[in-house]
C-alpha positions as CSV (number, residue, x, y, z in Angstrom):
1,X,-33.6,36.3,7.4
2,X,-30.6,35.6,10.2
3,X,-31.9,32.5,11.0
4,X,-32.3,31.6,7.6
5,X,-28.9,33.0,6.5
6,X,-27.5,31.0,9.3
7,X,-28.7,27.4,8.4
8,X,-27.9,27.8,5.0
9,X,-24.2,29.0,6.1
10,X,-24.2,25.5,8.1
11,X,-24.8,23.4,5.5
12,X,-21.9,21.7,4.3
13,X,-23.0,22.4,0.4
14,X,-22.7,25.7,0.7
15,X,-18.7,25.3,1.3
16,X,-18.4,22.3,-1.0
17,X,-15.1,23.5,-3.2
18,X,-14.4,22.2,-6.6
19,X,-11.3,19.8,-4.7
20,X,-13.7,18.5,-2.7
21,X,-16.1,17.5,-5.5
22,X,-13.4,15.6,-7.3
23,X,-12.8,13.6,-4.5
24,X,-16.2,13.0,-3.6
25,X,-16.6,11.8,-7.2
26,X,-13.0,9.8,-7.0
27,X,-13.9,8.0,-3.6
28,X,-17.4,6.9,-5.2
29,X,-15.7,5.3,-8.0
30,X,-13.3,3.3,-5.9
31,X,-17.2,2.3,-4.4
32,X,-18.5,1.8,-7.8
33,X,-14.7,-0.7,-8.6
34,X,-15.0,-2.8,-5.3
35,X,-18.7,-3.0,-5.4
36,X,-19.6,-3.3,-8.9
37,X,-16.0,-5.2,-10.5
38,X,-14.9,-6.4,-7.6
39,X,-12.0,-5.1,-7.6
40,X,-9.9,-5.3,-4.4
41,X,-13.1,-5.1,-2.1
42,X,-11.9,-5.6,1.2
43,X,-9.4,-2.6,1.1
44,X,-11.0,-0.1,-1.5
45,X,-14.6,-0.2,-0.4
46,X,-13.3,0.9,3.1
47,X,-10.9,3.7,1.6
48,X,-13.5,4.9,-0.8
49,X,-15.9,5.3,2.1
50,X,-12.9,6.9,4.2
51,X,-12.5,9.1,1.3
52,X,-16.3,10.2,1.1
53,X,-15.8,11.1,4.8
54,X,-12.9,12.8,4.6
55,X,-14.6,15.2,1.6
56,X,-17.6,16.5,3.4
57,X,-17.3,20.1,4.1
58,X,-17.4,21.5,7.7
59,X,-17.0,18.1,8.8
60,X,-13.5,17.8,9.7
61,X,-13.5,13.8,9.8
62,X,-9.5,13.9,8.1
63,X,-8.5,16.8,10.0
64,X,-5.9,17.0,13.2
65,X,-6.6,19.2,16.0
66,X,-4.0,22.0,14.2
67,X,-4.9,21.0,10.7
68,X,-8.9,22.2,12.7
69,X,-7.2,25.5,14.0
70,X,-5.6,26.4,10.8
71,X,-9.3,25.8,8.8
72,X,-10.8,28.0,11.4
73,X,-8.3,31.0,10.4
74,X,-8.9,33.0,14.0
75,X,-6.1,35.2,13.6
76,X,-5.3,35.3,17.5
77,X,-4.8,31.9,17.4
78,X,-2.5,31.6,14.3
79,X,-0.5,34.2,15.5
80,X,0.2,32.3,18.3
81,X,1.4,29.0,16.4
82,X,3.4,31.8,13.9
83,X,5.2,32.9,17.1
84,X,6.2,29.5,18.3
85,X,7.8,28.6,14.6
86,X,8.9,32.3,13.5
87,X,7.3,32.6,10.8
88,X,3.9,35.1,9.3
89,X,0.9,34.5,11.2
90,X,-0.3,33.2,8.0
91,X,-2.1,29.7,6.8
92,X,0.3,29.2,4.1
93,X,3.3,30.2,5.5
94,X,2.8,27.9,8.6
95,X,2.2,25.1,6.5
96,X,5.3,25.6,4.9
97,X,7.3,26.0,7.9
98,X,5.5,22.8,9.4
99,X,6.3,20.5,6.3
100,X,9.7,21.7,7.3
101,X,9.6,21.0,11.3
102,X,11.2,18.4,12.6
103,X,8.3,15.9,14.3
104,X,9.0,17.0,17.2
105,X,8.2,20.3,16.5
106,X,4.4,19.4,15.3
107,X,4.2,17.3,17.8
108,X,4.5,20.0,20.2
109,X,2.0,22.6,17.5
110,X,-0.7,19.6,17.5
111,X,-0.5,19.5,21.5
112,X,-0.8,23.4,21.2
113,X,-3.8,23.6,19.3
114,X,-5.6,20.9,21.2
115,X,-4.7,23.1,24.3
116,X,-6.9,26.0,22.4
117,X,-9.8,23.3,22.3
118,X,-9.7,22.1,18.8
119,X,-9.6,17.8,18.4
120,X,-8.6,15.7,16.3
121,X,-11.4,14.1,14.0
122,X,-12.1,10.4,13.7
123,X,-10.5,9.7,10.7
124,X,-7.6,11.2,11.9
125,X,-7.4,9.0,15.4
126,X,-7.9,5.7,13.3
127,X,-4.9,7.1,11.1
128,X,-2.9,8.1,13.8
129,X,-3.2,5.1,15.9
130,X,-3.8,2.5,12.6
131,X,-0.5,3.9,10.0
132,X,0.9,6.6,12.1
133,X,2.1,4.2,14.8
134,X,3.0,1.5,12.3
135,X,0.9,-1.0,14.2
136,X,-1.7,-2.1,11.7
137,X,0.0,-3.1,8.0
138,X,2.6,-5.0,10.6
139,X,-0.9,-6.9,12.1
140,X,-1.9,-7.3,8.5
141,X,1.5,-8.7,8.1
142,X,1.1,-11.3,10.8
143,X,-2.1,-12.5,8.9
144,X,-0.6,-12.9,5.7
145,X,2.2,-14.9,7.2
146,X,-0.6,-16.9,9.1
147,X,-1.7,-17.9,5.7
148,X,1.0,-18.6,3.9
149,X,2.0,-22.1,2.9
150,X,6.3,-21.8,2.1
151,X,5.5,-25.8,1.5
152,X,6.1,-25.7,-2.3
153,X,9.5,-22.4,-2.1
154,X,11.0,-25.1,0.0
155,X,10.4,-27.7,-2.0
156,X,11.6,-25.8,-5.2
157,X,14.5,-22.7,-3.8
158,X,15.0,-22.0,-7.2
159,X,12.1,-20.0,-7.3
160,X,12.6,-18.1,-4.9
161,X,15.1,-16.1,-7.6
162,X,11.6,-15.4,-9.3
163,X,10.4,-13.3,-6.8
164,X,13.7,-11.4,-6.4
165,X,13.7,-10.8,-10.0
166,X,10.3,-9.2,-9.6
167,X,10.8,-7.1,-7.1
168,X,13.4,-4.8,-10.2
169,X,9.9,-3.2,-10.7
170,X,10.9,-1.5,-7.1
171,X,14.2,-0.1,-8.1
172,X,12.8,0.9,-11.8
173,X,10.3,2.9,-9.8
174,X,12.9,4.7,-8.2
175,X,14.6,5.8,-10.5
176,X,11.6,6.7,-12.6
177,X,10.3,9.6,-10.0
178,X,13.8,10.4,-9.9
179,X,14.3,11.1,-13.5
180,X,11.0,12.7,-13.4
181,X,12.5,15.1,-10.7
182,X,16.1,15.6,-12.5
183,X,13.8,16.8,-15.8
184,X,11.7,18.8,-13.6
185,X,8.8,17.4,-14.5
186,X,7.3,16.8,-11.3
187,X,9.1,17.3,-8.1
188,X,9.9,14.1,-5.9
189,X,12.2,13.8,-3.2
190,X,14.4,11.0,-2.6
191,X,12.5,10.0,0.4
192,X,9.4,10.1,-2.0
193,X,10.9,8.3,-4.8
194,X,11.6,5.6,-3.0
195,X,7.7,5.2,-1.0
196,X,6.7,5.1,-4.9
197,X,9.2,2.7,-5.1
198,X,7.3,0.4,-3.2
199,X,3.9,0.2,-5.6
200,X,6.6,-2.1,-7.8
201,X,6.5,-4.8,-5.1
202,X,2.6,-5.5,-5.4
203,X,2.2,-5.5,-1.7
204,X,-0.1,-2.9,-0.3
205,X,0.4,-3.4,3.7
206,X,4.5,-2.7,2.7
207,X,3.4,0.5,0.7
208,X,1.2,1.8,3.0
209,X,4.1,1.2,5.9
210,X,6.9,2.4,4.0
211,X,4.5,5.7,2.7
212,X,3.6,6.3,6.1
213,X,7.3,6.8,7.3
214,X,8.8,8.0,4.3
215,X,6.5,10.0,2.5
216,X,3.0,10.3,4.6
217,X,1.8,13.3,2.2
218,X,1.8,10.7,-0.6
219,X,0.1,7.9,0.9
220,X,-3.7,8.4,-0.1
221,X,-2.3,8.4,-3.6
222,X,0.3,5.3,-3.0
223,X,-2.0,3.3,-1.6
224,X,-4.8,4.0,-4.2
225,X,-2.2,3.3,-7.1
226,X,-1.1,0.0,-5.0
227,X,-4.4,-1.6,-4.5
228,X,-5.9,-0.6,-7.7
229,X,-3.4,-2.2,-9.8
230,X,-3.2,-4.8,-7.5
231,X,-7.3,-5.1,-8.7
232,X,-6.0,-5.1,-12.6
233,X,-3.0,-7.8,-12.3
234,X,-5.6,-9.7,-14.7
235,X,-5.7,-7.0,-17.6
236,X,-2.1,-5.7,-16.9
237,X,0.0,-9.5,-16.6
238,X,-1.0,-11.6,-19.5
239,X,-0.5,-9.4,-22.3
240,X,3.6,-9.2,-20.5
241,X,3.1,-12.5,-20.0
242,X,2.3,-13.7,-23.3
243,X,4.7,-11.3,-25.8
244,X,7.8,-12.6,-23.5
245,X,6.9,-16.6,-23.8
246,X,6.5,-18.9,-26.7
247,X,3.7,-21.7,-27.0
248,X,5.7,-24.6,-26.1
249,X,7.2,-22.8,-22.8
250,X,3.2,-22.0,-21.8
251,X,3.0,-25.7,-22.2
252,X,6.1,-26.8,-20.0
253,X,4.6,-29.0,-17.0
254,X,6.8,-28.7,-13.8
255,X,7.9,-32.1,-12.4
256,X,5.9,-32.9,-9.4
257,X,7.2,-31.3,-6.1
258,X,9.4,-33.6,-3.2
259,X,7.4,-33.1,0.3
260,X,8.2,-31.3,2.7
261,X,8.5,-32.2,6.5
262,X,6.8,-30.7,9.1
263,X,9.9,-29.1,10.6
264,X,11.3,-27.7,7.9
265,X,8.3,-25.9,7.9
266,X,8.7,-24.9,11.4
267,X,12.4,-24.0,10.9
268,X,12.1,-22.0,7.9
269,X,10.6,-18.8,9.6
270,X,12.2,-18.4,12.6
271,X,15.9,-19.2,10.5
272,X,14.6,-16.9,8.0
273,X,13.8,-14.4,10.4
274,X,17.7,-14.6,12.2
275,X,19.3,-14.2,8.8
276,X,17.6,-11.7,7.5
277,X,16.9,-9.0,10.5
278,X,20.9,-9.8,11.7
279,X,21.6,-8.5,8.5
280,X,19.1,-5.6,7.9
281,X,17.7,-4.6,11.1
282,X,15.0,-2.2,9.6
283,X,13.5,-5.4,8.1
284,X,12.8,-7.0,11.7
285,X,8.9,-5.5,12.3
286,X,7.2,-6.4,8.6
287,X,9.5,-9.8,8.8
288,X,8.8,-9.9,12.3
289,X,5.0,-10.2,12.4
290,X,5.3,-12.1,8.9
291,X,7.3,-15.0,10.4
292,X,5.5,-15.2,13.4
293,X,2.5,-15.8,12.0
294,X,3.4,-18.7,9.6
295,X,5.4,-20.2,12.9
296,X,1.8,-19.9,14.8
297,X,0.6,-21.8,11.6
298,X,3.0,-24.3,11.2
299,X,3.3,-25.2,14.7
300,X,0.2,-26.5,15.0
301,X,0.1,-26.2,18.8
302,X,-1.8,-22.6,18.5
303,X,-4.4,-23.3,16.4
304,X,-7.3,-20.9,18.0
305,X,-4.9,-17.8,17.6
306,X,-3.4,-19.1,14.6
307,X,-7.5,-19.0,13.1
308,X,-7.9,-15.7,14.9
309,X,-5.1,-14.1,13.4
310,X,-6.1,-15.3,10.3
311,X,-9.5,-14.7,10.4
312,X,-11.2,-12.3,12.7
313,X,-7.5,-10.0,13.7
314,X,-6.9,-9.3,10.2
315,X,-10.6,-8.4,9.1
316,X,-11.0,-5.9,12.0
317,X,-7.4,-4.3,11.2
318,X,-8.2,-4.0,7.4
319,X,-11.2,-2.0,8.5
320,X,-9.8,0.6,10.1
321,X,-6.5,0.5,7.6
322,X,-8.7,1.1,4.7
323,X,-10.8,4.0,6.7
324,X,-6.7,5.5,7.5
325,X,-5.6,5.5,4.1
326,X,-9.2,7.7,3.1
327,X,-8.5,9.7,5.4
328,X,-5.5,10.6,3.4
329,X,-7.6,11.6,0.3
330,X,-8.0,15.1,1.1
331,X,-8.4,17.4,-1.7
332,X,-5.4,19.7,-1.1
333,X,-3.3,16.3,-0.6
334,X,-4.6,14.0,-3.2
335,X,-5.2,16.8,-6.0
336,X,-1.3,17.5,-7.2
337,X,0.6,16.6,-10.5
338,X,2.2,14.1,-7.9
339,X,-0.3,12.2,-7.8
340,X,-0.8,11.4,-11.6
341,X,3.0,10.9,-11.2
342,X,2.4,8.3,-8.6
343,X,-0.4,6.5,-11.0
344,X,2.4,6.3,-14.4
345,X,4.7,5.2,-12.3
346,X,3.0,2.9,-10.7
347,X,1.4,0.8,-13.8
348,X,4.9,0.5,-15.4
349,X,6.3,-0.4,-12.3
350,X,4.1,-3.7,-12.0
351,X,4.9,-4.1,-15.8
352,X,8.5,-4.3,-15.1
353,X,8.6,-6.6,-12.6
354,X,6.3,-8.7,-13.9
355,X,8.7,-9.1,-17.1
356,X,11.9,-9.3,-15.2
357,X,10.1,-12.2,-13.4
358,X,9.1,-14.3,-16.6
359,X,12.9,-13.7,-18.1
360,X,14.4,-14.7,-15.3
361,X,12.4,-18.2,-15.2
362,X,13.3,-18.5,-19.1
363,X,17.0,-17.7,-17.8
364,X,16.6,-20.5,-15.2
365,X,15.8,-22.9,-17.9
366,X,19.2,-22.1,-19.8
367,X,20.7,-24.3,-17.2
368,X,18.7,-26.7,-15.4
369,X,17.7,-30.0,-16.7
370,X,14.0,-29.7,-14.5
371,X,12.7,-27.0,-16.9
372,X,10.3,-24.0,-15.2
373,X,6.9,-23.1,-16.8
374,X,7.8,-19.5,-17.3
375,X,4.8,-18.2,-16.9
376,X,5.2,-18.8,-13.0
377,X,7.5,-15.4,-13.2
378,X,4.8,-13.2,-13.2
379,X,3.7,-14.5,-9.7
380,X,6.7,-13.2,-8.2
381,X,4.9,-10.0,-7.3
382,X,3.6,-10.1,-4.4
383,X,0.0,-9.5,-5.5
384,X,-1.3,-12.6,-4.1
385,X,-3.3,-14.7,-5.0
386,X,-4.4,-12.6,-7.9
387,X,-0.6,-13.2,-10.0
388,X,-1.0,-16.8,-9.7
389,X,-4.4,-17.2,-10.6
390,X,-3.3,-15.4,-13.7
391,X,-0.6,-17.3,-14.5
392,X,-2.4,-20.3,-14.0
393,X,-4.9,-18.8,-16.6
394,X,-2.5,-18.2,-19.5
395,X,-1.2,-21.6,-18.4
396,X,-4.6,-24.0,-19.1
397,X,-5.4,-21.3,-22.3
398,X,-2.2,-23.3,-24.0
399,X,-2.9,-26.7,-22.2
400,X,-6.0,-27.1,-20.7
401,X,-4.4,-29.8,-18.4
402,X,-1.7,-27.8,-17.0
403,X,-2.6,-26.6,-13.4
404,X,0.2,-24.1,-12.4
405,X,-1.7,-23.2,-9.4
């Protein structure tokens, strides 16, 4: 009856908590929205998976080496990690006083407890090496600029006021989990706020940068919100899209573009690059890799890495990025009024900026003789290519002619 008693006390059911089946149900629906609807594949159907892993009791997949000794709750041992951060020999109270640790504090508690023979699992290396060190949204980063044709912003500056117009979603956002604090609604902290902040912009490798040195308590649920709505720009846009446009601006055709050299297209990134990281610094590593990878493309000297970064670089890095972020949907981290916080805010936030995007195209049009096809507004998120396949949608339902794309 021991042995029996034993086995059953081993299997991982028999500590599967009412969290943990949440998120095992949670991470198989991202499965069900990247397998099933498509919806974001290549980013949820790794997270989803992560998140499964993450959720399987006993495991310890998500777990650090100290986040291992504190699960084990030998009291010798927490005594000991008390001791070094004064406070009660306690789980809860040494999570509090961790939270509140300066890094290189935990830094020095993680070392500790793999000194007492715990390790880290491997969801937690692939964070800690993937988001913790910054390293793979700025490779993602390097691939997106790879990619990126600035051929038609150069041809047309103007709208490159559409895309700063979108981006008010950001600041909206902001201030949203800040009211949301002030009320006492749900508690967010400045630092917090603005990581939420960063679902406005569309772009998923920023948020899950930005979340993972601002707020890295918040980024399972960031980067969930981020992608997933990234996933629904088709249901969310044209409804914005159409309440804030008449038929005859759906119908405006933009006068063919002037072409563009070859070495404006090799100036623009590394010019952009000067101005904009002499003037904010803490823009230089996204900017960075995003630069040098449309200079590897526009060169057209390197065009094996230029393929590779594209390609096969940016494929492996979103593997192990998606994995990261499930590792991050840990029941006790994912499971908090926060995080439905996080999802509100999150779904207006891409509203906003897709209107302030459209009005700012109509406001164009109030003084320029070359009129703008509104509709190209919503595209200044940065949900690409998603936003302008949409607005290139809404565009051909009122002229079946007019290619926006």
């Amino acid at each position: 009856m021991e042995s029996l008693n034993a086995l059953l006390q081993g299997m991982g059911l028999m500590h599967l908590g009412a969290g943990q089946a949440i998120m095992l149900l949670v991470s198989l629906l991202l499965l069900w929205l990247a397998i099933a609807k498509k919806f974001e594949p290549l980013l949820l159907l790794p997270i989803g998976f992560g998140g499964l892993l993450s959720n399987i009791p006993e495991a310890g997949m998500a777990l650090t080496a100290l986040e291992s000794l504190l699960a084990h709750h030998d009291a010798g041992q927490l005594a000991v990690i008390a001791a070094k951060l004064n406070c009660a020999p306690d789980v809860h109270a040494i999570k509090e006083a961790l939270a509140l640790a300066l890094p290189s504090v935990q830094n020095q508690m993680e070392n500790l407890a793999v000194d007492m023979g715990y390790t880290p699992g491997v969801l937690a290396l692939f964070y800690k090496v993937a988001i913790g060190s910054g390293v793979a949204p700025l490779v993602i980063f390097m691939g997106v600029g790879a990619m990126t044709d600035f051929g038609p912003l150069l041809a047309n500056p103007r709208t490159l006021l559409l895309g700063a117009a979108a981006q008010f979603g950001i600041f909206a956002t902001v201030l949203g989990a800040l009211t949301l604090n002030y009320f006492g609604l749900i508690a967010f902290t400045l630092p917090q706020a603005a990581a939420i902040g960063i679902i406005g912009g569309a772009d998923g490798p920023t948020a899950i940068y930005l979340s993972g040195k601002l707020a890295p308590e918040l980024l399972g649920a960031i980067a969930v919100a981020a992608y997933s709505y990234m996933a629904l720009v088709p249901l969310i846009q044209p409804p914005i899209m159409r309440a804030l446009t008449t038929e005859t601006e759906r119908k405006i055709r933009m006068v063919q573009l002037r072409t563009v050299s070859k070495r404006e297209k090799i100036l623009f990134p590394v010019v952009l690059l000067l101005l904009v990281a002499l003037l904010l610094p803490d823009a230089a590593p996204l900017l960075g890799m995003f630069c040098f990878g449309n200079l590897m493309r526009e060169s057209g000297v390197v065009e094996r890495l230029s393929d590779t970064v594209q390609n096969g670089l940016i494929n492996i890095v979103t593997i192990f990025l998606g994995l990261s972020v499930g590792a991050k949907l840990v029941a006790d981290k994912f499971l908090q009024p926060q995080t439905l916080g996080i999802l509100l805010l999150g779904v207006v936030a891409f509203g906003i900026g897709t209107a302030a995007g459209v009005l700012m195209a109509k406001l164009l049009n109030l003084c320029s003789k070359n009129k703008i096809n509104p509709l190209i507004g919503s595209a200044g998120v940065s949900a690409v290519p998603m936003a302008a396949r949409v607005s290139n949608k809404v565009g051909l339902e009122s002229d079946a002619q007019n290619f926006l794309l």
